[in-house]
C-alpha positions, 0 to 999 in steps of 0.5 A: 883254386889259382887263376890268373891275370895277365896285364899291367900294375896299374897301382900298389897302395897300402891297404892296412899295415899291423904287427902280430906276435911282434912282426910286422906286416902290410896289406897292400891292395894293387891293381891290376887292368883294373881289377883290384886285389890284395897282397902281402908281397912288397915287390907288387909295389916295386913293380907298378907298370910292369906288364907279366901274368900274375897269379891269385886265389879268388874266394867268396865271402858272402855278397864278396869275392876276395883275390889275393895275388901270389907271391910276385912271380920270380921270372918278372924279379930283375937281377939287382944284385948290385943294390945298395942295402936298404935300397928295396926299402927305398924303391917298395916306398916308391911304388906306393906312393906312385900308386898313392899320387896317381889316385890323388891326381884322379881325386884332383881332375874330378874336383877341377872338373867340378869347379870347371862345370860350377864356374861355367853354370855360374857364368852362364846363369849372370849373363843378361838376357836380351829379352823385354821382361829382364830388362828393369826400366830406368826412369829417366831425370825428369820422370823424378819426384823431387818435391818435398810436399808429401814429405811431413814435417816433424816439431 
C-alpha cells in the first residue's frame, strides 16, 4: 500500500551498491523529517533539503518495517535542459557526500562533546580541596633528622 511523507531531505547516503547480470545499481538510504528509507532512485541525493511530498510502500518484515521511497516525484524534477553531460553524475555525487559530511559532523560534535565533558571532569577532580584532611604536612627544616647515627656503617 503507498503512502506518504511530506517534508525535507534531510540526508541521501549510499547504502549498498552491486552489479547484476552486468548492470550496476545503488541503495540509497535517505531520510526524511527523520524517517528513514531506501530508495534506488539518485535524484533523491540530487535533491537534499528540497521540501515536496514523497511517496512509499511500507512492508513488514518479521520485527521490521521496510519503506522504500518511489521513483522521485516528477513535479519536484527542475527543468535542466541546459546541463552539461555527465553533469547529473557531478551533482548525484554531490548529494551523497553532503549527506555523508552531515553525518560526519554529527559523529565529530559528539566526540568533542565527550572530550568537552572528560577534560571538565578531569579538571574538576585536580584541583585542591581546601579541606584540613587534603592538605599533606610539610615538615618545617628544623623538624629534620640529619644525623647519621642510625645509619650503619659498612666494611
Amino acid at each position: 500500500m503507498l503512502k506518504s511523507i511530506t517534508g525535507k531531505i534531510e540526508s541521501c547516503t549510499i547504502k549498498k551498491e552491486g552489479n547484476t547480470n552486468g548492470k550496476p545499481w545503488i541503495i540509497y538510504g535517505v531520510t526524511i523529517n527523520g524517517e528513514q528509507f531506501s530508495t534506488f532512485d539518485s535524484l533523491y541525493s540530487e535533491n537534499i533539503g528540497k521540501e515536496g511530498t514523497y511517496e512509499y510502500e511500507e512492508k513488514i518484515n518479521g520485527q521490521y518495517v521496510n519503506k522504500t521511497l518511489s521513483k522521485y516525484p516528477e513535479s519536484n524534477v527542475p527543468a535542466n535542459s541546459s546541463a552539461a553531460p555527465g553533469s547529473d553524475n557531478v551533482v548525484r555525487v554531490g548529494g551523497i557526500l553532503r549527506g555523508d559530511i552531515k553525518k560526519l559532523e554529527e559523529a565529530m560534535n559528539k566526540r568533542f562533546d565527550i572530550l568537552a565533558s572528560t577534560i571538565d571532569s578531569l579538571s574538576k577532580a585536580s584541583q585542591p580541596t581546601s579541606s584540613p584532611e587534603s592538605e599533606i604536612p610539610v615538615p618545617e627544616f628544623s623538624q629534620v633528622d640529619n644525623s647519621t647515627d642510625d645509619i650503619p656503617i659498612i666494611d
